[in-house]
N, C-alpha and C positions, 0 to 999 in steps of 0.2 A: 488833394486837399486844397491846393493853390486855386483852382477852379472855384469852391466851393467860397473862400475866404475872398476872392478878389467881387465874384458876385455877389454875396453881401452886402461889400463895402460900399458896391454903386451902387445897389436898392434904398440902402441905408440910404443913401446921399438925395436919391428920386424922392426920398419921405415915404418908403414901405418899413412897415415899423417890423423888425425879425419876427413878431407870431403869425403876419398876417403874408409875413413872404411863398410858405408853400401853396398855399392859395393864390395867390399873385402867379407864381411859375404856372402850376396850372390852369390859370386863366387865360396867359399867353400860350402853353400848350396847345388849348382847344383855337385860342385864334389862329394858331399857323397849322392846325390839323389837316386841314384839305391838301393848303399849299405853304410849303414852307420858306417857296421863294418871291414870298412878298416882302414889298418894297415896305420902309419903316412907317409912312403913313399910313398904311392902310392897316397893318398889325397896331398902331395906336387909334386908330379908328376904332377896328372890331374890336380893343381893348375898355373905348369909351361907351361903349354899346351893351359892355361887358359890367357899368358900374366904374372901371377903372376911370375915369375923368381929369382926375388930379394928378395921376402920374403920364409924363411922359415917356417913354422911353425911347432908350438912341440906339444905333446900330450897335456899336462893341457891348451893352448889357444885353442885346437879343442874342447877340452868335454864342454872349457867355452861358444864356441859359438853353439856347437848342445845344451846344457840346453839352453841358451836365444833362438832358435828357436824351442825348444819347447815349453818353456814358451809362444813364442807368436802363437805357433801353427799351424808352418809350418811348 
């Protein structure tokens, strides 16, 4: 659950408002689909491409949300 609460609190802080967060995961999901050892600009690239524009995101909220999809094993 520490996973679950710490990535929250960074979205939160990015300006993803909590209804719009499983959408947000899963949109970085499909940007790191192919390859999940991309560099963080280009995962906020294909995330501005994706609509996401306003949010940035930084290295420690991407590893937090690739561990919670692995954890649930996608």
């Amino acid at each position: 659950m520490e996973l679950i609460e710490a990535l929250t609190q960074r979205l939160k802080a990015k300006g993803v408002a909590p209804s719009i967060m499983p959408c947000f995961i899963r949109s970085v999901a499909n940007a790191i689909s192919e390859k999940q050892d991309l560099d963080i600009e280009e995962v906020n690239r294909r995330l501005h491409s994706l609509w996401w524009d306003t949010i940035e995101l930084d290295y420690h909220t991407l590893q937090l949300i690739i561990a919670g999809l692995e954890d649930k094993g996608e």
